[in-house]
N, C-alpha and C positions, 0 to 999 in steps of 0.2 A: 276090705275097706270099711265095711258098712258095720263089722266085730272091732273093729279099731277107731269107729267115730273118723272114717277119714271121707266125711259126706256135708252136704248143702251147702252154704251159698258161697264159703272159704276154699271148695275145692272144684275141682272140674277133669276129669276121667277124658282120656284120648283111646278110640274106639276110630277104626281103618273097616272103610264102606262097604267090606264086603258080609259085615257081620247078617246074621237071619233073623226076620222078622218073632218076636217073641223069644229072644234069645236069653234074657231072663230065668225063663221059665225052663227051655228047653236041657239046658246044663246045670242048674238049680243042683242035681244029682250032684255033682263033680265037684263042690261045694261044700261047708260049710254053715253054709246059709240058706236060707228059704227064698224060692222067687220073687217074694214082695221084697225083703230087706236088698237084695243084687238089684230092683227097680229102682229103690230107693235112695241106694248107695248111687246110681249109675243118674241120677236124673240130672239133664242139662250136659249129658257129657259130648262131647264134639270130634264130628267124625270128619276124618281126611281121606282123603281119594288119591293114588297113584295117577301118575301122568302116565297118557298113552305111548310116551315112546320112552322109558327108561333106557338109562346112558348106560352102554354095554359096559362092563368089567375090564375091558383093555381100553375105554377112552382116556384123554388125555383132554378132557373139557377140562378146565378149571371152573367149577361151580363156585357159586357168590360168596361161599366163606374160605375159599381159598384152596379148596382138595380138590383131588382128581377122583375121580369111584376110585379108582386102583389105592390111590394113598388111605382114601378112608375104609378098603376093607383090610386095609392094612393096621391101621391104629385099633380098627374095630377087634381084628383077632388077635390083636397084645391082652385086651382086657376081656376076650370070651374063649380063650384057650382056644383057638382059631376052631369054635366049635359050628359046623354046620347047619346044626339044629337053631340056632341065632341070629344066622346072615338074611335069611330071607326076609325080613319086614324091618329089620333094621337101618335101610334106606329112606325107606315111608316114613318111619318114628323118627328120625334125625333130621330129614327135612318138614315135617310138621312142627316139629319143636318150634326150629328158625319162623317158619312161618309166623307163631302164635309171635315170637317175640319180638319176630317185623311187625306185626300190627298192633302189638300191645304199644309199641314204640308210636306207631301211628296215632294211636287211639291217644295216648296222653302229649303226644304233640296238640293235637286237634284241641283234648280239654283246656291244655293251658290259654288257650287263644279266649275261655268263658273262665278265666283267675280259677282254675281246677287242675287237678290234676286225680293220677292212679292211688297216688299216696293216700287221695281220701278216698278210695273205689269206693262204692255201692252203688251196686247193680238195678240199673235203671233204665226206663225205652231211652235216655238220651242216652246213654253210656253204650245201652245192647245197637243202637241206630248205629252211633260213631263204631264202634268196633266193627260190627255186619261191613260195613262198608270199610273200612281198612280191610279186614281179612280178605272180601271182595276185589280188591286192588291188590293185592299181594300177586308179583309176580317178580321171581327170582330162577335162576339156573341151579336146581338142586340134583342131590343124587338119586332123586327117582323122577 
């Protein structure tokens, strides 16, 4: 990201809560890049947390966009050549997605109500308030 300009205030990196404290630094190696540029590139990025009771792989819940786990590790392994090494956080990344786009929808509900909208983003405490609290309100039937 950070060799490609894919960083500040146009972009925002999704990172799943279980990552390690200084974790910049500590894979730095494994990289391309220097610990400071992986800080730099990564600043502001936003971390999502699995739910405690993930919906087992034979439910039949239909979650808020419409699948069932079972359907979406279905679709999911058309397009990762039903590869194993894939499945396991592709549940967390696919309902964080929705998440973001549930409250990004909240977030510019909310601004239209002060003649604004997302159209004109810039990232502001009104903007970062209204979204905090949409993301905070976020509650849907996903697949994790």
């Amino acid at each position: 990201a950070y060799k490609l300009g894919m960083f500040g205030e146009n972009y925002a990196w999704f990172a799943l809560d279980f990552i390690q404290p200084n974790w910049w630094s500590r894979f730095a190696h494994l990289t391309n890049c220097t610990s400071n540029e992986i800080l730099q590139a990564s600043k502001g990025y936003i971390v999502f947390s699995q739910s405690e009771i993930p919906l087992p792989a034979n439910s039949q819940t239909e979650t808020a966009v419409g699948l069932t786990y079972k359907q979406f590790l279905e679709e999911y392994g058309k397009y990762t050549n039903y590869s194993r090494r894939t499945i396991s956080h592709s549940p967390v990344a696919y309902d964080s997605i929705w998440c973001l786009a549930l409250a990004l929808n909240q977030t510019d509900y909310q601004l239209r109500k002060f003649n604004s909208s997302l159209v004109e983003f810039k990232y502001d405490a009104k903007i970062r308030a209204i979204f905090n609290t949409a993301m905070q309100n976020i509650n849907f039937t996903g697949l994790s």
